[in-house]
N, C-alpha and C positions, 0 to 999 in steps of 0.2 A: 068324535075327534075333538081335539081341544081348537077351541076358538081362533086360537095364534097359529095353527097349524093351517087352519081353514084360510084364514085371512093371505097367509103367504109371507109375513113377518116373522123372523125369528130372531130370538134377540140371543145378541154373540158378548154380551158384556160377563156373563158369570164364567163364559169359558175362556175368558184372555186371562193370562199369569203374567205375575209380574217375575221380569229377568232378573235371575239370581245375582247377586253381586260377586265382586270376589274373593271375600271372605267366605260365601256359602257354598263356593263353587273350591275353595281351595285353592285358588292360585294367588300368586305372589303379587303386591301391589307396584305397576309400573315403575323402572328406580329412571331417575332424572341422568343421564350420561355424562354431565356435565359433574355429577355430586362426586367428590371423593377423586377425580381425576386431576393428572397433573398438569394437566389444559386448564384448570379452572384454575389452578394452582399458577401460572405463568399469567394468565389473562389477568386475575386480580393483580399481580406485582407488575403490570405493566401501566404507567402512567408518565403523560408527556411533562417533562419535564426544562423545560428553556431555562431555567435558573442557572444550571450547572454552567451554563456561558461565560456568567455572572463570577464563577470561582476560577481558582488560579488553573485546575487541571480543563476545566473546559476553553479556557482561552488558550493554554500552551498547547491543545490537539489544537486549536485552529492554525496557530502560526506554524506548526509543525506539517499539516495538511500544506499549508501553501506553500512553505522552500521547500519541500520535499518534490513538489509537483517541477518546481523552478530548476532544482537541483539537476535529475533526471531531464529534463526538455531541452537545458541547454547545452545537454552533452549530446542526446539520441538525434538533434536538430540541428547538429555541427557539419557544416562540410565545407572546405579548402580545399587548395590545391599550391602544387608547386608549377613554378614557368620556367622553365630550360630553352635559354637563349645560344644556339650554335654560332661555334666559328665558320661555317659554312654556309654562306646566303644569309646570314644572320636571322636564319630561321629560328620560329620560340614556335614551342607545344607547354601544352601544360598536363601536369600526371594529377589527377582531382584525388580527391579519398575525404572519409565520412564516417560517421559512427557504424562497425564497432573499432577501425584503424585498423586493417589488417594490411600495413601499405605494403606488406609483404606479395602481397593478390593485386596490386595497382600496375602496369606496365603497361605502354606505350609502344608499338612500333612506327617506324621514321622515316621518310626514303628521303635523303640527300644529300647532295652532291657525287651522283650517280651511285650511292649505296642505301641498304638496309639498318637498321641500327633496332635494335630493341632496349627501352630503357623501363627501368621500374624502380619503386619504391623499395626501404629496407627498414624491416622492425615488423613486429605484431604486435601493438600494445591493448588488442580483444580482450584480454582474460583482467586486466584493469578496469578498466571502460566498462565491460560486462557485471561486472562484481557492484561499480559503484552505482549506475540504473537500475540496478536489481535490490540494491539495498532501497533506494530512492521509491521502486512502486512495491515492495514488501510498505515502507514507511505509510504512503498514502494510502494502502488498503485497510491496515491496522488502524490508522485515523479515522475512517469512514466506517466500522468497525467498533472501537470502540465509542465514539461519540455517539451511533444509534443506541448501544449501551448506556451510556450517562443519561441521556434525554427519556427513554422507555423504561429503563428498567434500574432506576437509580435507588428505587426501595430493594430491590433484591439485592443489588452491589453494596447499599449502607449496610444490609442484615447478614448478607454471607461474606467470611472472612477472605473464601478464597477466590473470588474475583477478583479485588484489591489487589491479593500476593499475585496472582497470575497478570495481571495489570503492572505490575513492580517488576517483577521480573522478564516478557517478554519487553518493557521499554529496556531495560538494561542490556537486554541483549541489542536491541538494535542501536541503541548509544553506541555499543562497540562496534554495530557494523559498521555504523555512520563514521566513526573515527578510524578502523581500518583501510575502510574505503574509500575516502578522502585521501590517506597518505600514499595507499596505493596509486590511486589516480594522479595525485600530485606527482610520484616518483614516475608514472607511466608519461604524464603529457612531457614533462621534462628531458624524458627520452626520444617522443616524435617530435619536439622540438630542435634535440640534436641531428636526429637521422635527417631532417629535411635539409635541415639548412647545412647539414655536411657532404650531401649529395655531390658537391663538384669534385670533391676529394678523391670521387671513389673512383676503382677501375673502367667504367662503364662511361663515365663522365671526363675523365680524368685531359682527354686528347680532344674531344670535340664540343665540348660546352664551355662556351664566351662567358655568362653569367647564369645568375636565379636571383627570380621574387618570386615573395611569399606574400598570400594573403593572412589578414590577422587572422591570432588565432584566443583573443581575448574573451570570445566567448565561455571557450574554455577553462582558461584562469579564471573565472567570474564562478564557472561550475565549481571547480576546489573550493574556494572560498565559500560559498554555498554550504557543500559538504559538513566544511567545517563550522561553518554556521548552526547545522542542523546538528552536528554531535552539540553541541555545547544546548541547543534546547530543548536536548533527549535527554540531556544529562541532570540541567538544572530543571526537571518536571520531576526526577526522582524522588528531594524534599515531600514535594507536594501529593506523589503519591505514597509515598513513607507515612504519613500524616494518615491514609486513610486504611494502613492495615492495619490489622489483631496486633501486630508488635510495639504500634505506635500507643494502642489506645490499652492497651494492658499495662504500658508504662507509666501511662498518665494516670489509670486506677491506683495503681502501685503507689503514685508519688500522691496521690490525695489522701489515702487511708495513713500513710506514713505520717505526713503532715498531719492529721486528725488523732 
Protein backbone atom coordinates (compact mmCIF):
# COMPACT_ATOMS: atom_id res chain seq x y z
CA UNK A 1 0.00 0.00 0.00
CA UNK A 2 1.12 3.33 -0.63
CA UNK A 3 2.67 5.24 2.33
CA UNK A 4 -0.15 8.18 2.30
CA UNK A 5 -2.58 5.58 2.29
CA UNK A 6 -1.08 4.04 5.29
CA UNK A 7 -0.51 7.17 7.17
CA UNK A 8 -4.24 8.29 6.85
CA UNK A 9 -3.56 11.59 4.72
CA UNK A 10 -4.90 12.09 1.68
CA UNK A 11 -4.28 14.93 -0.33
CA UNK A 12 -7.50 16.59 -1.92
CA UNK A 13 -5.52 19.47 -3.73
CA UNK A 14 -5.28 17.67 -7.43
CA UNK A 15 -9.04 16.92 -7.18
CA UNK A 16 -10.56 20.57 -6.66
CA UNK A 17 -11.56 22.35 -10.17
CA UNK A 18 -11.62 25.49 -10.65
CA UNK A 19 -15.39 27.05 -11.15
CA UNK A 20 -16.05 27.63 -14.76
CA UNK A 21 -16.70 31.25 -15.41
CA UNK A 22 -19.32 32.56 -17.51
CA UNK A 23 -18.04 32.68 -20.56
CA UNK A 24 -17.26 28.87 -20.33
CA UNK A 25 -20.36 27.95 -18.85
CA UNK A 26 -22.26 30.14 -21.64
CA UNK A 27 -24.30 32.21 -19.92
CA UNK A 28 -24.90 35.92 -20.28
CA UNK A 29 -22.92 38.36 -18.23
CA UNK A 30 -25.04 40.18 -15.30
CA UNK A 31 -26.62 43.57 -17.19
CA UNK A 32 -26.81 46.41 -14.49
CA UNK A 33 -30.85 47.41 -14.27
CA UNK A 34 -30.19 50.62 -14.05
CA UNK A 35 -28.18 50.67 -17.83
CA UNK A 36 -30.27 51.70 -20.62
CA UNK A 37 -33.52 52.42 -18.37
CA UNK A 38 -35.54 55.42 -18.23
CA UNK A 39 -34.96 55.63 -14.30
CA UNK A 40 -31.60 56.33 -15.00
CA UNK A 41 -32.66 58.45 -17.65
CA UNK A 42 -34.92 60.71 -15.09
CA UNK A 43 -32.53 60.28 -12.16
CA UNK A 44 -29.42 61.87 -14.21
CA UNK A 45 -31.82 65.06 -15.37
CA UNK A 46 -32.74 65.48 -12.05
CA UNK A 47 -30.63 68.20 -10.13
CA UNK A 48 -31.73 70.80 -7.42
CA UNK A 49 -31.79 73.63 -8.76
CA UNK A 50 -32.55 77.08 -6.24
CA UNK A 51 -31.37 79.45 -8.99
CA UNK A 52 -34.65 79.42 -10.94
CA UNK A 53 -35.92 81.71 -7.85
CA UNK A 54 -33.43 84.04 -8.98
CA UNK A 55 -35.38 84.36 -12.55
CA UNK A 56 -38.51 86.09 -13.40
CA UNK A 57 -40.71 82.68 -13.85
CA UNK A 58 -39.59 81.31 -10.51
CA UNK A 59 -40.53 84.39 -8.62
CA UNK A 60 -44.02 84.96 -10.50
CA UNK A 61 -44.81 81.01 -9.23
CA UNK A 62 -44.10 82.42 -5.82
CA UNK A 63 -46.28 85.46 -5.91
CA UNK A 64 -48.77 83.46 -7.79
CA UNK A 65 -48.62 80.56 -4.91
CA UNK A 66 -49.25 83.17 -2.34
CA UNK A 67 -52.69 85.30 -3.80
CA UNK A 68 -53.76 82.31 -4.99
CA UNK A 69 -53.87 80.76 -1.48
CA UNK A 70 -55.31 84.53 -0.15
CA UNK A 71 -57.61 84.57 -2.92
CA UNK A 72 -59.50 81.21 -2.18
CA UNK A 73 -59.23 81.55 2.05
CA UNK A 74 -60.92 84.64 2.11
CA UNK A 75 -63.90 83.78 0.31
CA UNK A 76 -64.08 79.70 1.79
CA UNK A 77 -63.42 81.64 5.45
CA UNK A 78 -66.35 84.33 4.99
CA UNK A 79 -69.31 84.17 7.09
CA UNK A 80 -72.05 87.02 7.97
CA UNK A 81 -75.18 87.36 8.79
CA UNK A 82 -78.09 89.48 8.56
CA UNK A 83 -80.25 90.84 12.12
CA UNK A 84 -84.04 91.46 11.57
CA UNK A 85 -85.31 93.74 14.21
CA UNK A 86 -89.41 93.19 14.57
CA UNK A 87 -92.14 95.50 15.31
CA UNK A 88 -93.12 93.27 17.88
CA UNK A 89 -91.40 93.23 21.28
CA UNK A 90 -88.74 94.60 19.29
CA UNK A 91 -87.34 91.29 19.00
CA UNK A 92 -83.92 90.88 16.52
CA UNK A 93 -82.72 87.20 15.36
CA UNK A 94 -80.11 87.01 12.96
CA UNK A 95 -80.24 84.55 9.52
CA UNK A 96 -76.06 83.76 9.55
CA UNK A 97 -74.69 82.32 5.99
CA UNK A 98 -71.05 81.29 4.72
CA UNK A 99 -69.19 80.09 1.97
CA UNK A 100 -70.51 78.55 -0.53
CA UNK A 101 -73.85 81.42 -0.13
CA UNK A 102 -76.72 79.35 -0.67
CA UNK A 103 -78.87 82.00 1.38
CA UNK A 104 -81.56 80.21 -0.41
CA UNK A 105 -80.96 77.12 2.41
CA UNK A 106 -80.53 79.87 5.45
CA UNK A 107 -84.14 80.38 7.33
CA UNK A 108 -85.02 81.05 10.74
CA UNK A 109 -88.26 80.15 12.59
CA UNK A 110 -89.63 82.94 15.26
CA UNK A 111 -92.28 82.79 17.79
CA UNK A 112 -93.69 86.27 18.59
CA UNK A 113 -96.15 87.94 19.74
CA UNK A 114 -98.23 84.91 20.25
CA UNK A 115 -97.39 83.62 16.48
CA UNK A 116 -94.89 81.51 14.36
CA UNK A 117 -93.08 83.31 11.52
CA UNK A 118 -90.50 81.46 9.31
CA UNK A 119 -87.98 83.79 7.66
CA UNK A 120 -85.07 83.03 5.22
CA UNK A 121 -82.69 84.21 3.05
CA UNK A 122 -83.07 84.62 -0.96
CA UNK A 123 -80.48 84.00 -3.85
CA UNK A 124 -77.80 81.04 -4.47
CA UNK A 125 -74.83 82.79 -5.38
CA UNK A 126 -72.83 78.70 -4.92
CA UNK A 127 -72.13 78.21 -8.52
CA UNK A 128 -69.94 81.76 -8.47
CA UNK A 129 -68.20 81.22 -5.21
CA UNK A 130 -67.66 77.67 -6.24
CA UNK A 131 -66.03 78.39 -9.76
CA UNK A 132 -63.73 81.16 -8.05
CA UNK A 133 -62.08 78.67 -5.08
CA UNK A 134 -61.69 76.09 -7.51
CA UNK A 135 -59.87 78.28 -9.84
CA UNK A 136 -57.95 79.55 -6.74
CA UNK A 137 -56.75 75.69 -5.48
CA UNK A 138 -56.35 74.29 -9.34
CA UNK A 139 -53.89 77.70 -9.12
CA UNK A 140 -51.88 76.76 -5.93
CA UNK A 141 -51.58 73.03 -6.87
CA UNK A 142 -50.11 73.79 -10.42
CA UNK A 143 -47.63 76.31 -8.46
CA UNK A 144 -46.46 73.56 -6.17
CA UNK A 145 -46.22 71.48 -9.31
CA UNK A 146 -44.49 73.27 -11.37
CA UNK A 147 -41.85 74.93 -9.19
CA UNK A 148 -40.77 71.07 -8.02
CA UNK A 149 -40.33 71.09 -11.79
CA UNK A 150 -38.07 74.28 -12.30
CA UNK A 151 -35.99 73.27 -9.02
CA UNK A 152 -35.52 69.13 -10.03
CA UNK A 153 -35.78 68.99 -13.27
CA UNK A 154 -34.74 72.26 -14.85
CA UNK A 155 -32.09 70.44 -17.40
CA UNK A 156 -35.06 68.43 -18.76
CA UNK A 157 -37.40 71.62 -19.17
CA UNK A 158 -34.32 73.66 -20.85
CA UNK A 159 -33.71 70.44 -23.43
CA UNK A 160 -37.44 69.46 -24.16
CA UNK A 161 -39.39 71.84 -26.01
CA UNK A 162 -42.64 70.58 -24.86
CA UNK A 163 -42.56 71.30 -21.17
CA UNK A 164 -42.16 74.92 -21.87
CA UNK A 165 -45.41 74.93 -24.43
CA UNK A 166 -47.31 72.74 -21.96
CA UNK A 167 -46.22 75.27 -19.13
CA UNK A 168 -47.42 78.19 -21.78
CA UNK A 169 -50.46 77.06 -22.23
CA UNK A 170 -52.02 75.40 -19.19
CA UNK A 171 -50.89 79.18 -17.37
CA UNK A 172 -52.98 80.67 -20.12
CA UNK A 173 -55.68 78.76 -19.33
CA UNK A 174 -55.94 79.62 -15.84
CA UNK A 175 -55.28 83.32 -16.64
CA UNK A 176 -58.60 82.95 -18.03
CA UNK A 177 -59.98 81.11 -15.30
CA UNK A 178 -58.67 83.65 -12.97
CA UNK A 179 -60.36 86.51 -15.08
CA UNK A 180 -63.59 84.72 -15.54
CA UNK A 181 -63.84 84.05 -12.05
CA UNK A 182 -63.15 87.04 -10.73
CA UNK A 183 -66.01 88.74 -12.69
CA UNK A 184 -68.20 86.05 -11.97
CA UNK A 185 -67.65 86.36 -8.34
CA UNK A 186 -67.63 90.10 -8.55
CA UNK A 187 -71.18 89.96 -10.40
CA UNK A 188 -72.24 87.21 -7.79
CA UNK A 189 -71.13 89.06 -4.42
CA UNK A 190 -73.01 92.30 -5.87
CA UNK A 191 -76.08 90.32 -6.01
CA UNK A 192 -75.91 88.95 -2.20
CA UNK A 193 -75.18 92.22 -1.42
CA UNK A 194 -78.48 93.30 -2.94
CA UNK A 195 -80.73 90.25 -1.66
CA UNK A 196 -79.61 91.05 1.91
CA UNK A 197 -79.96 94.37 2.26
CA UNK A 198 -83.34 94.26 0.25
CA UNK A 199 -84.75 91.69 2.74
CA UNK A 200 -87.26 94.21 4.28
CA UNK A 201 -88.87 94.82 1.01
CA UNK A 202 -89.90 91.41 0.73
CA UNK A 203 -93.30 89.68 1.34
CA UNK A 204 -92.05 87.76 4.33
CA UNK A 205 -90.59 90.82 5.88
CA UNK A 206 -92.67 93.38 4.57
CA UNK A 207 -95.50 93.79 7.96
CA UNK A 208 -93.39 92.76 10.72
CA UNK A 209 -89.72 93.81 10.37
CA UNK A 210 -88.76 97.28 12.25
CA UNK A 211 -85.29 97.27 10.67
CA UNK A 212 -81.72 95.21 9.37
CA UNK A 213 -77.86 95.41 10.00
CA UNK A 214 -75.44 93.79 8.28
CA UNK A 215 -72.23 92.76 9.10
CA UNK A 216 -69.29 93.68 6.73
CA UNK A 217 -68.89 91.96 4.12
CA UNK A 218 -65.17 93.53 2.94
CA UNK A 219 -63.74 90.50 3.14
CA UNK A 220 -65.14 89.54 0.37
CA UNK A 221 -64.48 92.68 -1.78
CA UNK A 222 -60.73 92.15 -0.88
CA UNK A 223 -61.29 88.34 -2.53
CA UNK A 224 -62.43 90.00 -6.04
CA UNK A 225 -59.71 92.35 -6.07
CA UNK A 226 -57.56 89.39 -5.30
CA UNK A 227 -58.83 87.59 -8.12
CA UNK A 228 -58.11 90.16 -10.24
CA UNK A 229 -54.85 90.56 -8.94
CA UNK A 230 -54.02 86.99 -9.65
CA UNK A 231 -55.38 87.23 -13.42
CA UNK A 232 -53.13 90.08 -14.18
CA UNK A 233 -49.84 87.84 -12.75
CA UNK A 234 -50.94 84.78 -14.67
CA UNK A 235 -51.24 86.89 -17.47
CA UNK A 236 -47.99 88.96 -17.25
CA UNK A 237 -45.74 85.55 -16.51
CA UNK A 238 -46.79 84.65 -20.04
CA UNK A 239 -43.80 86.91 -21.65
CA UNK A 240 -41.68 85.18 -19.49
CA UNK A 241 -42.65 81.84 -20.34
CA UNK A 242 -42.88 82.76 -24.12
CA UNK A 243 -39.10 83.38 -23.68
CA UNK A 244 -38.55 79.78 -22.75
CA UNK A 245 -40.37 77.94 -25.66
CA UNK A 246 -39.11 76.24 -29.26
CA UNK A 247 -41.16 79.38 -30.68
CA UNK A 248 -39.15 82.01 -28.85
CA UNK A 249 -35.85 80.53 -29.43
CA UNK A 250 -36.17 79.48 -33.07
CA UNK A 251 -36.84 83.18 -33.61
CA UNK A 252 -34.04 84.38 -32.01
CA UNK A 253 -31.92 81.67 -34.35
CA UNK A 254 -33.90 82.94 -37.34
CA UNK A 255 -32.91 86.64 -36.51
CA UNK A 256 -29.11 85.91 -35.93
CA UNK A 257 -28.43 83.84 -39.07
CA UNK A 258 -30.26 86.71 -40.89
CA UNK A 259 -28.27 89.29 -39.18
CA UNK A 260 -24.98 87.08 -40.09
Amino acid sequence: MDSSQLSGNVNYENDIQPMPTQYETGMPPARDPNVGSPYKALRSSMSMNLGVFREPRGVMRILQFIFSICAFATTTGFSSYVEITLNCEDKAFKLEYSYPFRLDHVQRTVDFCNKTESFHLIGDFSSDAQFFVATGVLSFLYCIGIIFVYVMFDAMYQSNGLLPLADFFLTVTLAVFWLSGSAAWANGLNGLKGTTHNIINTKQCHEVCKSLSFASVSELTISVILGFLNFFLWASDLWFLYKETPWFKLKQSTDVNSAA
